[in-house]
GUVOLUM-773026 format. One record per atom (N, C-alpha, C): residue number from 1; residue in one letter; z, y, x. Coordinates in steps of 0.05 Angstrom, whole numbers, plus 5000, padded with zeros to 4 digits. Layout:
<rs>
<r seq="NUM" type="A" z="Z" y="Y" x="X"/>
...
</rs>
This chain:
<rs>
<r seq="1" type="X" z="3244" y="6061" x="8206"/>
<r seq="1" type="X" z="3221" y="6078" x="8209"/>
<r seq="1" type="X" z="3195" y="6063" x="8204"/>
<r seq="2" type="X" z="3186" y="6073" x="8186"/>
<r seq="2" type="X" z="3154" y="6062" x="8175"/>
<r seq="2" type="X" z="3131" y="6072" x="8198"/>
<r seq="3" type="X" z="3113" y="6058" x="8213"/>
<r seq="3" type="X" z="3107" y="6065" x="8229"/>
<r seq="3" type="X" z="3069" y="6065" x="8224"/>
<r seq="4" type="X" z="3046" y="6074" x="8232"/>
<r seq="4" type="X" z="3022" y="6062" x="8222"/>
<r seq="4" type="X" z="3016" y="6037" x="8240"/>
<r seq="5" type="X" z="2999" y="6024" x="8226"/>
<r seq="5" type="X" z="2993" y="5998" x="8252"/>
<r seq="5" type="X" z="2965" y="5993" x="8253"/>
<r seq="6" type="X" z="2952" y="6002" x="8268"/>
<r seq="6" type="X" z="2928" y="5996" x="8275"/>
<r seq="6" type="X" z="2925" y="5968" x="8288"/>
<r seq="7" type="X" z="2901" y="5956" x="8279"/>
<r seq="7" type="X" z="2895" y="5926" x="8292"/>
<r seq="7" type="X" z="2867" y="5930" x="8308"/>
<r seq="8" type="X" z="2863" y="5929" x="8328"/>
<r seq="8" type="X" z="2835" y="5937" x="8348"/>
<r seq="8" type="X" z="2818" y="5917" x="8335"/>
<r seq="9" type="X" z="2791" y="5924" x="8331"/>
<r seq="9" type="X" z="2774" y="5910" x="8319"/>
<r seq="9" type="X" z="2774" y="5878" x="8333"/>
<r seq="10" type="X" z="2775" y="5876" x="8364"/>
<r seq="10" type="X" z="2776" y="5850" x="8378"/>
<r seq="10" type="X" z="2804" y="5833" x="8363"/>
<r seq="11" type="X" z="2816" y="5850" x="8362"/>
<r seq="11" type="X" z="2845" y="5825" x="8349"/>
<r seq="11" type="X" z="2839" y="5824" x="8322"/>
<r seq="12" type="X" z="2832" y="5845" x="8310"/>
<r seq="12" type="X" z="2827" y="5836" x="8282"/>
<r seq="12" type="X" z="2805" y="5816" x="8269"/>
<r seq="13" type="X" z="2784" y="5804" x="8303"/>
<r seq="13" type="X" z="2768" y="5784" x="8299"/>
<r seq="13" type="X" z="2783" y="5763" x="8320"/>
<r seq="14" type="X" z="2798" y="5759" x="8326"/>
<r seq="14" type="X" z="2816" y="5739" x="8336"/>
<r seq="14" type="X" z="2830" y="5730" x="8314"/>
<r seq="15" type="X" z="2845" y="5739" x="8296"/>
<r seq="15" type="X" z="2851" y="5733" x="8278"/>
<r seq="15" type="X" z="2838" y="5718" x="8254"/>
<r seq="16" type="X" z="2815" y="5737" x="8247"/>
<r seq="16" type="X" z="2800" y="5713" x="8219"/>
<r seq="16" type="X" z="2780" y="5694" x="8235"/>
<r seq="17" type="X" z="2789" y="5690" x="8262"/>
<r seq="17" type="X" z="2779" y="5664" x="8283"/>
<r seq="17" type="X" z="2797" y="5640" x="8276"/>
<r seq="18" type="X" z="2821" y="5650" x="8278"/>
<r seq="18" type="X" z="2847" y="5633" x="8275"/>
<r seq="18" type="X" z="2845" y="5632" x="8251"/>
<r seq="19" type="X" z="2852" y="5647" x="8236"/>
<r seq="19" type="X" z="2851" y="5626" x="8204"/>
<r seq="19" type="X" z="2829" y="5613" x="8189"/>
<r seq="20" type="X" z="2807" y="5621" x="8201"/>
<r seq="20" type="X" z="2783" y="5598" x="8198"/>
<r seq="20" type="X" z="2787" y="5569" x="8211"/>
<r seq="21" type="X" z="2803" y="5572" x="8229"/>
<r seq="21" type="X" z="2803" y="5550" x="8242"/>
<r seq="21" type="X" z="2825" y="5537" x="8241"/>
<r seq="22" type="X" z="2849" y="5548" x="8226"/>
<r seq="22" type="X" z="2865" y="5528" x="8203"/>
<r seq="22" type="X" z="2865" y="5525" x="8186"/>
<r seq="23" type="X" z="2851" y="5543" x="8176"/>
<r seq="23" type="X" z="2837" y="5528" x="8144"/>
<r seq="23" type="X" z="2823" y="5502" x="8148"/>
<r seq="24" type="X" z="2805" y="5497" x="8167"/>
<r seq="24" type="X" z="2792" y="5480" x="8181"/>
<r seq="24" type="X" z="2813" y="5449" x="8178"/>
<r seq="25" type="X" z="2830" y="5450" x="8195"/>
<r seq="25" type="X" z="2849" y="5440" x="8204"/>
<r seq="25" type="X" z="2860" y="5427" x="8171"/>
<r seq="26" type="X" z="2865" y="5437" x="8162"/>
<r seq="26" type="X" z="2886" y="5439" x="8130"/>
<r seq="26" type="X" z="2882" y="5457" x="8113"/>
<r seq="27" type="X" z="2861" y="5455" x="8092"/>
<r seq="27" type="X" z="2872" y="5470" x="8071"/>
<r seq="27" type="X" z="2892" y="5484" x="8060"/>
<r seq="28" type="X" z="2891" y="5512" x="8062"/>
<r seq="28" type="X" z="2910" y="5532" x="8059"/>
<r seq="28" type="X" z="2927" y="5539" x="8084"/>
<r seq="29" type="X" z="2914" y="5524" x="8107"/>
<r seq="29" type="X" z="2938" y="5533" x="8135"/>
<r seq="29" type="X" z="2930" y="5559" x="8139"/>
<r seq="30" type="X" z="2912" y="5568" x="8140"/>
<r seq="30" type="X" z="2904" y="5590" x="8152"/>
<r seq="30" type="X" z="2915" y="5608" x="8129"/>
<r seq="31" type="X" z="2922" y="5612" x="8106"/>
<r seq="31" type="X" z="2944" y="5626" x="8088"/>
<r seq="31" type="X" z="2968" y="5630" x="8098"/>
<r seq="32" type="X" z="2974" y="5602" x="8107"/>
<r seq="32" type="X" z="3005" y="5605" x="8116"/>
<r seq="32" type="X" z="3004" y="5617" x="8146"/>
<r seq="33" type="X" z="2990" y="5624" x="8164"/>
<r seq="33" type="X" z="2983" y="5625" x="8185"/>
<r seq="33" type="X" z="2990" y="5661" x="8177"/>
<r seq="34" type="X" z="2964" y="5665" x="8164"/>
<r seq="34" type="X" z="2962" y="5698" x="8152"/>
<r seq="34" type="X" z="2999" y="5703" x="8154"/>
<r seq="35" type="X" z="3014" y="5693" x="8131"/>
<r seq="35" type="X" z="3024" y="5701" x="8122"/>
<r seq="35" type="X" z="3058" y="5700" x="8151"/>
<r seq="36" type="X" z="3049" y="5688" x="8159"/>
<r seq="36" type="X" z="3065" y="5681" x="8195"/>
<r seq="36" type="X" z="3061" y="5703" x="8208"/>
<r seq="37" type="X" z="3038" y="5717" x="8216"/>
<r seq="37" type="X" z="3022" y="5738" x="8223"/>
<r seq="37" type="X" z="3037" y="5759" x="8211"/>
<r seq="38" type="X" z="3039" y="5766" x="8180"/>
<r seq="38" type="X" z="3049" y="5791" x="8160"/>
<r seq="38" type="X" z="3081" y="5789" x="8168"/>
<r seq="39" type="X" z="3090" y="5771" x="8175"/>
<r seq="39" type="X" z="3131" y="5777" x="8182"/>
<r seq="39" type="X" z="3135" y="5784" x="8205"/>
<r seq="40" type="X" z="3112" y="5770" x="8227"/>
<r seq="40" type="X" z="3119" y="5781" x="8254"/>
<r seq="40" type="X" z="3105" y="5810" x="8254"/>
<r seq="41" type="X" z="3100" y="5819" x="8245"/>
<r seq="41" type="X" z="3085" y="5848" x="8244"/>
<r seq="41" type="X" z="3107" y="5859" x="8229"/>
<r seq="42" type="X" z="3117" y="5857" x="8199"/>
<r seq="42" type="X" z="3137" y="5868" x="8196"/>
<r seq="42" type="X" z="3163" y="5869" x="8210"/>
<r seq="43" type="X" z="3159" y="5856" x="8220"/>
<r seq="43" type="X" z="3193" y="5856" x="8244"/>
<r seq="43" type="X" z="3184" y="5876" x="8265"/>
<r seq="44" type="X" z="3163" y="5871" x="8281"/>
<r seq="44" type="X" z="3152" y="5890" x="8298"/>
<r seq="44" type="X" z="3161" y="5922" x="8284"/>
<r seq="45" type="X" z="3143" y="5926" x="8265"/>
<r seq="45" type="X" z="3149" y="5947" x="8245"/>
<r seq="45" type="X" z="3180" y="5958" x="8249"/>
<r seq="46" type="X" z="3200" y="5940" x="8237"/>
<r seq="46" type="X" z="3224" y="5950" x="8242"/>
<r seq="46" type="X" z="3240" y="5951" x="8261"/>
<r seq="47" type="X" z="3229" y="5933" x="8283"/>
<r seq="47" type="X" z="3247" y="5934" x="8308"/>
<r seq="47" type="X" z="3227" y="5936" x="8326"/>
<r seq="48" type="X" z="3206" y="5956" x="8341"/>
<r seq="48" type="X" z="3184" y="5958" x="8353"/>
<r seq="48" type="X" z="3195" y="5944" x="8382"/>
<r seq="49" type="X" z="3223" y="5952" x="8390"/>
<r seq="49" type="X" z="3227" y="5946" x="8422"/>
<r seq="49" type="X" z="3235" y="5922" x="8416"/>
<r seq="50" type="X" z="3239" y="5907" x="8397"/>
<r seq="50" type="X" z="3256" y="5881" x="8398"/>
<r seq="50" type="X" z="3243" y="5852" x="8420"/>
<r seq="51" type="X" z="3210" y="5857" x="8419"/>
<r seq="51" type="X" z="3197" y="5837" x="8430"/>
<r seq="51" type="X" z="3201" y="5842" x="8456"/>
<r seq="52" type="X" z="3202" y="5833" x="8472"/>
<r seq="52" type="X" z="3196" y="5821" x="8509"/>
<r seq="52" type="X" z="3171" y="5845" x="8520"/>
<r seq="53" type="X" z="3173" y="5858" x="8539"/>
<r seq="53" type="X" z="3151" y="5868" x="8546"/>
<r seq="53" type="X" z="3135" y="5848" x="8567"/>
<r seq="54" type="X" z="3110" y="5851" x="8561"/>
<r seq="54" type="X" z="3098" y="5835" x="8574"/>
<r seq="54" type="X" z="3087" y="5847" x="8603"/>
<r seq="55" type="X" z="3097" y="5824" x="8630"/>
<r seq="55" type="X" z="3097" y="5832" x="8649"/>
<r seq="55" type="X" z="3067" y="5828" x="8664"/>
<r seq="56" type="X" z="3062" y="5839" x="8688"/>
<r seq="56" type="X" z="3029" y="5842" x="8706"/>
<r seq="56" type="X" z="3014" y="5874" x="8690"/>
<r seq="57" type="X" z="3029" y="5883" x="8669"/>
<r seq="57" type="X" z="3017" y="5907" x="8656"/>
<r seq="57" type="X" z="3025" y="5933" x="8665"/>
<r seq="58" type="X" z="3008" y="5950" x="8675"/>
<r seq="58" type="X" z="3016" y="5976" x="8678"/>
<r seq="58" type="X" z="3035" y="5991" x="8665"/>
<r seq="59" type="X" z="3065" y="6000" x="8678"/>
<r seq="59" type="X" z="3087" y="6018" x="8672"/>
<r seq="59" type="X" z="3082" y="6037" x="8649"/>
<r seq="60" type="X" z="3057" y="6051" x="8658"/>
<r seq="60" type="X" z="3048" y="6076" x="8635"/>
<r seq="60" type="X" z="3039" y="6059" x="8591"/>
<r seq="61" type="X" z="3033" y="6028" x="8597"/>
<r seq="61" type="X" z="3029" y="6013" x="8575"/>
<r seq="61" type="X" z="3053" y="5993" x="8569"/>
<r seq="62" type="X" z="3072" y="6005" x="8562"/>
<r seq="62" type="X" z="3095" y="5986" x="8553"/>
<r seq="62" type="X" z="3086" y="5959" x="8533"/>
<r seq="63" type="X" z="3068" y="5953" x="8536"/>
<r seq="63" type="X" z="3057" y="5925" x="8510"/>
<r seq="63" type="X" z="3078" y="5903" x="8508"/>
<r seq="64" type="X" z="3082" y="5892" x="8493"/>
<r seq="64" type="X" z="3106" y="5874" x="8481"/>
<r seq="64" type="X" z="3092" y="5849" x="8468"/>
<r seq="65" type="X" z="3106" y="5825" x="8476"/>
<r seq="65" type="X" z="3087" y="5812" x="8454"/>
<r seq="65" type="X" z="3111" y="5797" x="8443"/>
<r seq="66" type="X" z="3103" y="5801" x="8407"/>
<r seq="66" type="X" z="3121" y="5777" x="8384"/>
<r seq="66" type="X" z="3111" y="5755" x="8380"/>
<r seq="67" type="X" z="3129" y="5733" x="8378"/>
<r seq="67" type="X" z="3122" y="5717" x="8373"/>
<r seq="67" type="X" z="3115" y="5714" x="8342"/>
<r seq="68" type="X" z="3090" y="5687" x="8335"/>
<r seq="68" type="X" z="3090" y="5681" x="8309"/>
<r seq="68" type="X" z="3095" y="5663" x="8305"/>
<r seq="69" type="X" z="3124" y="5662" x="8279"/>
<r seq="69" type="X" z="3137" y="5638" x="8270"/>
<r seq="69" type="X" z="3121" y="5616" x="8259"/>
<r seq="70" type="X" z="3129" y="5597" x="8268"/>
<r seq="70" type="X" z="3111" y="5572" x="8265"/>
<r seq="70" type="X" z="3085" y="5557" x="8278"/>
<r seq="71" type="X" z="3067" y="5580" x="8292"/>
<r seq="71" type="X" z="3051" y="5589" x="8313"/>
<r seq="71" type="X" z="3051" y="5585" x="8335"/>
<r seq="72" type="X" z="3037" y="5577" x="8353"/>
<r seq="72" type="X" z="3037" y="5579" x="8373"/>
<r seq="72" type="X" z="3018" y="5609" x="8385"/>
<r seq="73" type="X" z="3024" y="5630" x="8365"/>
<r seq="73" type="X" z="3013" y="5655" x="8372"/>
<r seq="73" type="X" z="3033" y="5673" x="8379"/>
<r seq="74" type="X" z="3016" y="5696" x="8389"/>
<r seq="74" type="X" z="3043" y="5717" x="8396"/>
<r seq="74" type="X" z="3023" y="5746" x="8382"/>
<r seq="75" type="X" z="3040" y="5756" x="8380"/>
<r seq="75" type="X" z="3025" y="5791" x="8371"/>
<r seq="75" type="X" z="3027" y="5802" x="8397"/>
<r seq="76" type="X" z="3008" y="5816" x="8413"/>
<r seq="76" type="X" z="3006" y="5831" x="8434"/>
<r seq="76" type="X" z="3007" y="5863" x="8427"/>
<r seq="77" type="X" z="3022" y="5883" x="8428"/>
<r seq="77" type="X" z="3026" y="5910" x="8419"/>
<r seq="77" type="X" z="3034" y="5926" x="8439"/>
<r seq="78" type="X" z="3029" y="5952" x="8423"/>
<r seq="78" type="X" z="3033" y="5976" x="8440"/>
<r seq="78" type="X" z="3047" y="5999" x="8420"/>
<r seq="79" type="X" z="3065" y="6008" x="8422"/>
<r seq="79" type="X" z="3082" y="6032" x="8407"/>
<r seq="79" type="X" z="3074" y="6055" x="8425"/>
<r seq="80" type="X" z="3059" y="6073" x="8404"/>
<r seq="80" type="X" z="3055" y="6099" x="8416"/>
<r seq="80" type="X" z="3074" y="6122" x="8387"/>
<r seq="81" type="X" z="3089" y="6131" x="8391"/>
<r seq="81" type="X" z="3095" y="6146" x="8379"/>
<r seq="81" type="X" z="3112" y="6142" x="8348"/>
<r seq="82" type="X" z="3092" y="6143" x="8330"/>
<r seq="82" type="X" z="3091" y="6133" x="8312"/>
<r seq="82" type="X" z="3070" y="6114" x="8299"/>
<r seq="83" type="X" z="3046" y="6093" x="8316"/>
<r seq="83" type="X" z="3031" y="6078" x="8316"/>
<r seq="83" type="X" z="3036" y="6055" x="8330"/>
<r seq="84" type="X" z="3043" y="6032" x="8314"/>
<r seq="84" type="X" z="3037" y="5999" x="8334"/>
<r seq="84" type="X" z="3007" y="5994" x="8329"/>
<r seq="85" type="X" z="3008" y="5992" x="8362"/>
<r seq="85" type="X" z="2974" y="5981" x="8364"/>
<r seq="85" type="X" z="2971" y="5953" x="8374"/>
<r seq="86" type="X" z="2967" y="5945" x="8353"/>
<r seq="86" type="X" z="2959" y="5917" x="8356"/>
<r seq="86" type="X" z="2940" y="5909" x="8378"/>
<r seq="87" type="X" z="2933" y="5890" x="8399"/>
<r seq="87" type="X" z="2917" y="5885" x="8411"/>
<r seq="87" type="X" z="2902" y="5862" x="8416"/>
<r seq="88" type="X" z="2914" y="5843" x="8412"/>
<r seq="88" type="X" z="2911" y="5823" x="8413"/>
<r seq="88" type="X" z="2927" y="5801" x="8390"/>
<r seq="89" type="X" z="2918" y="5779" x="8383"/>
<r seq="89" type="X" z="2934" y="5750" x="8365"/>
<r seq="89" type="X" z="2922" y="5726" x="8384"/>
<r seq="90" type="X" z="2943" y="5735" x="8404"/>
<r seq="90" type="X" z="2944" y="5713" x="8437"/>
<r seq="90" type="X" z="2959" y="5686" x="8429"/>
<r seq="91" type="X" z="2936" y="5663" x="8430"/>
<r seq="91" type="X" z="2945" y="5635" x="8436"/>
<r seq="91" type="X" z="2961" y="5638" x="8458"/>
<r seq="92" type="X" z="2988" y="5624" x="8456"/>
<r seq="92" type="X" z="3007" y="5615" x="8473"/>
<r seq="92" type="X" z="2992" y="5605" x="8503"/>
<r seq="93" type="X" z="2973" y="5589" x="8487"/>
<r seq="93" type="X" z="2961" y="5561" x="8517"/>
<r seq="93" type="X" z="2931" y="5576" x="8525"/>
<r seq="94" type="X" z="2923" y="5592" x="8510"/>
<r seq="94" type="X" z="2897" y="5597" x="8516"/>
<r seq="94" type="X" z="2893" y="5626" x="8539"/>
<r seq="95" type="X" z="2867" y="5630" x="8551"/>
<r seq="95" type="X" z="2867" y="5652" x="8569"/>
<r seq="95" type="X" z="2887" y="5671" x="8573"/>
<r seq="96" type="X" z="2914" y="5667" x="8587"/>
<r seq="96" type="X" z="2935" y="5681" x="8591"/>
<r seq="96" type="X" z="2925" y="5716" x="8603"/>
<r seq="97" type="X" z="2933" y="5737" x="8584"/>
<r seq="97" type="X" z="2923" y="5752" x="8587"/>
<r seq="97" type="X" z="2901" y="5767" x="8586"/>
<r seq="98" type="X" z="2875" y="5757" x="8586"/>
<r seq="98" type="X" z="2852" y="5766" x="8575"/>
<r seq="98" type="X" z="2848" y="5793" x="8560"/>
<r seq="99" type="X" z="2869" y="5800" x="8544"/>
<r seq="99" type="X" z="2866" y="5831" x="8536"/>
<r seq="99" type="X" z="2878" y="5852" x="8552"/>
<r seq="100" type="X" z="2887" y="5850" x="8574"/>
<r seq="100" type="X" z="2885" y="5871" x="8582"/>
<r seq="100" type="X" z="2878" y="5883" x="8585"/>
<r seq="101" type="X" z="2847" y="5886" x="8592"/>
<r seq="101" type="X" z="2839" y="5907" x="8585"/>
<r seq="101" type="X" z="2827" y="5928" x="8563"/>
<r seq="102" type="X" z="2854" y="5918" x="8543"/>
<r seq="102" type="X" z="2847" y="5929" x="8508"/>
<r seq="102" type="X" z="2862" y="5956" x="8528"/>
<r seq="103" type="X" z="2879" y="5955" x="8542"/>
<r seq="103" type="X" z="2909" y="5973" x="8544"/>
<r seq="103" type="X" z="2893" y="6007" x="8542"/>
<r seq="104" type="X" z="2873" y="6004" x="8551"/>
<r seq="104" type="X" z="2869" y="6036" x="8561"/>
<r seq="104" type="X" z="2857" y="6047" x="8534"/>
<r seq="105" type="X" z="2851" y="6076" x="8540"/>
<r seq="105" type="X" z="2830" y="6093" x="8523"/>
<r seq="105" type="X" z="2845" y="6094" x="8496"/>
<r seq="106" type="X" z="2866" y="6101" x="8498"/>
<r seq="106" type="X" z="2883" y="6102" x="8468"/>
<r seq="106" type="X" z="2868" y="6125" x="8455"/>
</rs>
């Protein structure tokens, strides 16, 4: 099932945070970073329940987070229907949690 995927404007600037800042790091990391980012999203895509739900979150917001290969990131999501809502591109080590409160106001 092909699903739509929305990315919330906050993760979609978490993101070109992170690949500015491996580009930084190494020329062209933040490509390969991107492109780490595009498989765990397609797997999400095909297997939406496959990731871990992430726990301290309200019952009514099933959010899941994937990991990204190679990364020390995870994809933070929400499956409504036929929409993954992206919420967050959560450092492993950094403010555990902090988007929670993306969860509401779908």
């Amino acid at each position: 099932m092909k699903h739509q995927v929305r990315i919330e404007p906050e993760a979609s600037a978490e993101l070109e945070d992170a690949i500015r800042w491996y580009d930084k790091q190494h020329a062209g990391l933040g490509a390969d970073f991107l492109a780490a980012v595009d498989t765990a999203i397609a797997r999400i895509d095909r297997l939406p329940a496959s990731a871990p739900p992430v726990s301290h979150v309200a019952v009514e917001f099933p959010v899941r987070r994937a990991p990204v290969p190679r990364f020390p990131y995870g994809v933070v999501y929400l499956v409504l229907d036929d929409t993954i809502r992206i919420l967050a591109f959560a450092h492993e080590r950094r403010k555990p949690n902090y988007w929670h409160s993306r969860t509401g106001g779908q």
